[in-house]
C-alpha positions as CSV (number, residue, x, y, z in Angstrom):
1,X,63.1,130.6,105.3
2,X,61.8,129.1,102.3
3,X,63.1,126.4,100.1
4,X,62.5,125.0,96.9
5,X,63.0,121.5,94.7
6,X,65.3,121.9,91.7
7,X,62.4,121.1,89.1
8,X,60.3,124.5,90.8
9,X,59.7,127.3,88.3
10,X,61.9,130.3,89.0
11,X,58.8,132.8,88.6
12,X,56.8,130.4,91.1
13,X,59.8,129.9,93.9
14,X,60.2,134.6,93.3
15,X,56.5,134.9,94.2
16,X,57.2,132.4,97.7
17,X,60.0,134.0,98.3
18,X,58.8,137.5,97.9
19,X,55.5,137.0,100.3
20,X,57.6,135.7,102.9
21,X,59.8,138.7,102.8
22,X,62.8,137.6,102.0
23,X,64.8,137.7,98.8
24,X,67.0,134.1,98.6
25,X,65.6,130.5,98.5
26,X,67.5,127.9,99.6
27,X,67.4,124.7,97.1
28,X,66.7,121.1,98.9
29,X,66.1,117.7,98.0
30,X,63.3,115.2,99.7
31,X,66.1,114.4,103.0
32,X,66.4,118.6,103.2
33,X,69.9,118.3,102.2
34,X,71.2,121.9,100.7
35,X,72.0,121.6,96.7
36,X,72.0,125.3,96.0
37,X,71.0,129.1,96.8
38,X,68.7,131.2,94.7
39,X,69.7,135.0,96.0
40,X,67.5,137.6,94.8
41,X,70.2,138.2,90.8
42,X,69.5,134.6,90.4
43,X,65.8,134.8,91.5
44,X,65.3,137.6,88.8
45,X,66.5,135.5,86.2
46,X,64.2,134.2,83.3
47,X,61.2,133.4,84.9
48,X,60.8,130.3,82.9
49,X,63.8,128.6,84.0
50,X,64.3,126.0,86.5
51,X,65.3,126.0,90.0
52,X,68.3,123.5,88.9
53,X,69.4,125.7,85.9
54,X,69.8,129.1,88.0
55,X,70.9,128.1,91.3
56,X,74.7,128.4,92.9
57,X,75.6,124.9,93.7
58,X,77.5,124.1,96.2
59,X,77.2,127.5,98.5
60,X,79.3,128.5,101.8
61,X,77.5,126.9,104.6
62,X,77.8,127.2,108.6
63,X,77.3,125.4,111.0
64,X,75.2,126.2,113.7
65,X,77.6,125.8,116.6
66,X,79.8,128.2,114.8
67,X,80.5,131.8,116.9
68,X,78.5,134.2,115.4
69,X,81.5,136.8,115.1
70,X,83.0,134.3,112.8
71,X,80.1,133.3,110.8
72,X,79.5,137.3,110.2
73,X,83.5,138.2,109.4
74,X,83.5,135.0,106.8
75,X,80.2,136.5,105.6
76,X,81.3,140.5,105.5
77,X,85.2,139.2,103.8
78,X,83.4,136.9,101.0
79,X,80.6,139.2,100.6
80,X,77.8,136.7,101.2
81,X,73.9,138.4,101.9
82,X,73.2,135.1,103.5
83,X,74.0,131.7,103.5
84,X,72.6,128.5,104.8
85,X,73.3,126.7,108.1
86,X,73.4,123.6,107.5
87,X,74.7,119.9,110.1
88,X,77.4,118.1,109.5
89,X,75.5,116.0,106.9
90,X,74.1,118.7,104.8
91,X,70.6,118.9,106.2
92,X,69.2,122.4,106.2
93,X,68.7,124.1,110.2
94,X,68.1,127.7,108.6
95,X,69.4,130.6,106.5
96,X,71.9,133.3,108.0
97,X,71.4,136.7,106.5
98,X,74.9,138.7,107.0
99,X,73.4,141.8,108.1
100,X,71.6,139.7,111.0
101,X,75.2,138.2,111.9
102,X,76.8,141.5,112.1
103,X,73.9,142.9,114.4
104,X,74.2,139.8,116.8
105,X,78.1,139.8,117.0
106,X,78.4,143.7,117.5
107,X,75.8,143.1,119.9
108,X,77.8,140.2,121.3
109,X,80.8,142.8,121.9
110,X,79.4,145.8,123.1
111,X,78.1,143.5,126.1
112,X,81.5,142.0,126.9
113,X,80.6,138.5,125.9
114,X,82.9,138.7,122.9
Protein backbone atom coordinates (compact mmCIF):
# COMPACT_ATOMS: atom_id res chain seq x y z
CA UNK A 1 0.00 0.00 0.00
CA UNK A 2 1.88 2.96 -0.59
CA UNK A 3 2.57 6.02 1.47
CA UNK A 4 3.78 9.34 1.06
CA UNK A 5 5.63 12.45 3.26
CA UNK A 6 3.51 15.56 3.33
CA UNK A 7 6.24 17.66 1.31
CA UNK A 8 5.86 14.73 -1.82
CA UNK A 9 4.59 16.31 -5.05
CA UNK A 10 0.98 15.26 -5.82
CA UNK A 11 2.01 14.32 -9.60
CA UNK A 12 5.02 12.20 -8.21
CA UNK A 13 2.90 10.29 -5.13
CA UNK A 14 -0.22 9.73 -8.60
CA UNK A 15 2.57 8.07 -10.67
CA UNK A 16 3.54 5.56 -7.27
CA UNK A 17 0.30 5.08 -6.62
CA UNK A 18 -0.86 4.27 -10.04
CA UNK A 19 2.09 1.58 -10.74
CA UNK A 20 1.22 -0.12 -7.74
CA UNK A 21 -2.36 -0.47 -8.72
CA UNK A 22 -3.99 1.20 -6.46
CA UNK A 23 -5.71 4.60 -6.45
CA UNK A 24 -5.21 6.19 -2.57
CA UNK A 25 -1.94 6.92 -0.65
CA UNK A 26 -1.83 6.99 2.72
CA UNK A 27 0.16 10.14 4.25
CA UNK A 28 2.90 9.30 7.13
CA UNK A 29 5.46 10.94 8.99
CA UNK A 30 9.16 9.47 9.75
CA UNK A 31 7.51 7.09 13.08
CA UNK A 32 4.64 5.79 10.20
CA UNK A 33 2.11 7.52 12.15
CA UNK A 34 -1.08 8.25 9.69
CA UNK A 35 -1.56 12.30 9.05
CA UNK A 36 -3.88 11.97 6.06
CA UNK A 37 -5.36 10.02 2.91
CA UNK A 38 -4.91 10.95 -0.69
CA UNK A 39 -7.97 8.88 -2.56
CA UNK A 40 -7.85 8.95 -6.13
CA UNK A 41 -10.40 13.02 -6.33
CA UNK A 42 -7.63 14.30 -4.19
CA UNK A 43 -4.75 12.47 -6.12
CA UNK A 44 -6.12 14.18 -9.35
CA UNK A 45 -5.82 17.42 -7.91
CA UNK A 46 -3.29 20.04 -9.30
CA UNK A 47 -0.35 18.17 -9.92
CA UNK A 48 1.89 20.78 -8.46
CA UNK A 49 0.51 20.76 -5.14
CA UNK A 50 1.75 19.20 -2.08
CA UNK A 51 0.96 16.16 -0.29
CA UNK A 52 0.10 18.35 2.90
CA UNK A 53 -2.19 20.89 0.90
CA UNK A 54 -4.56 18.02 -0.71
CA UNK A 55 -4.74 15.39 1.84
CA UNK A 56 -7.97 14.59 4.24
CA UNK A 57 -6.50 14.90 7.65
CA UNK A 58 -7.47 13.18 10.22
CA UNK A 59 -9.32 10.01 8.20
CA UNK A 60 -11.50 7.02 9.81
CA UNK A 61 -9.11 4.42 10.90
CA UNK A 62 -9.54 0.66 12.12
CA UNK A 63 -7.95 -1.20 13.99
CA UNK A 64 -6.78 -4.41 13.11
CA UNK A 65 -8.49 -6.58 15.72
CA UNK A 66 -11.67 -5.11 14.57
CA UNK A 67 -14.40 -7.90 13.02
CA UNK A 68 -14.23 -7.46 9.59
CA UNK A 69 -18.24 -7.30 9.26
CA UNK A 70 -18.00 -4.20 11.25
CA UNK A 71 -15.08 -2.64 9.64
CA UNK A 72 -16.99 -3.18 6.11
CA UNK A 73 -20.75 -1.94 7.48
CA UNK A 74 -18.76 1.40 9.03
CA UNK A 75 -17.16 1.52 5.59
CA UNK A 76 -20.49 0.69 3.23
CA UNK A 77 -22.73 3.40 5.88
CA UNK A 78 -19.97 6.31 5.63
CA UNK A 79 -19.12 5.55 2.11
CA UNK A 80 -15.38 5.12 2.60
CA UNK A 81 -13.33 3.27 -0.71
CA UNK A 82 -10.74 2.42 1.89
CA UNK A 83 -9.33 3.57 4.92
CA UNK A 84 -6.20 2.91 6.94
CA UNK A 85 -5.66 0.40 9.73
CA UNK A 86 -3.88 1.77 11.94
CA UNK A 87 -2.54 0.58 16.31
CA UNK A 88 -3.64 2.14 19.06
CA UNK A 89 -0.83 4.81 18.63
CA UNK A 90 -1.48 5.77 15.11
CA UNK A 91 1.27 3.74 13.41
CA UNK A 92 0.25 2.52 9.95
CA UNK A 93 -0.40 -1.78 9.70
CA UNK A 94 -2.20 -1.39 6.17
CA UNK A 95 -4.96 0.14 4.05
CA UNK A 96 -8.56 -1.60 3.98
CA UNK A 97 -10.26 -1.17 0.67
CA UNK A 98 -14.23 -1.44 1.34
CA UNK A 99 -15.00 -3.60 -1.46
CA UNK A 100 -12.22 -6.17 0.08
CA UNK A 101 -14.13 -5.91 3.48
CA UNK A 102 -17.41 -6.63 2.03
CA UNK A 103 -15.93 -9.75 0.13
CA UNK A 104 -14.26 -11.12 3.36
CA UNK A 105 -17.36 -10.55 5.63
CA UNK A 106 -20.00 -12.02 3.18
CA UNK A 107 -17.55 -14.63 2.90
CA UNK A 108 -17.36 -14.83 6.65
CA UNK A 109 -21.32 -15.42 6.62
CA UNK A 110 -22.01 -17.62 4.01
CA UNK A 111 -19.53 -20.17 5.90
CA UNK A 112 -21.30 -19.80 9.24
CA UNK A 113 -18.45 -18.15 11.03
CA UNK A 114 -20.45 -14.93 11.21
Amino acid sequence: MPTCGLDERLEDVRQRVEAAGWDACVVVNQEHIVLGLLRSGELRRESESVAERAMRPGPSTFRPFLPIDETAAHMVEHDLENSPVTTADGRLVGLVRRADAVKAAHELHDHGHG
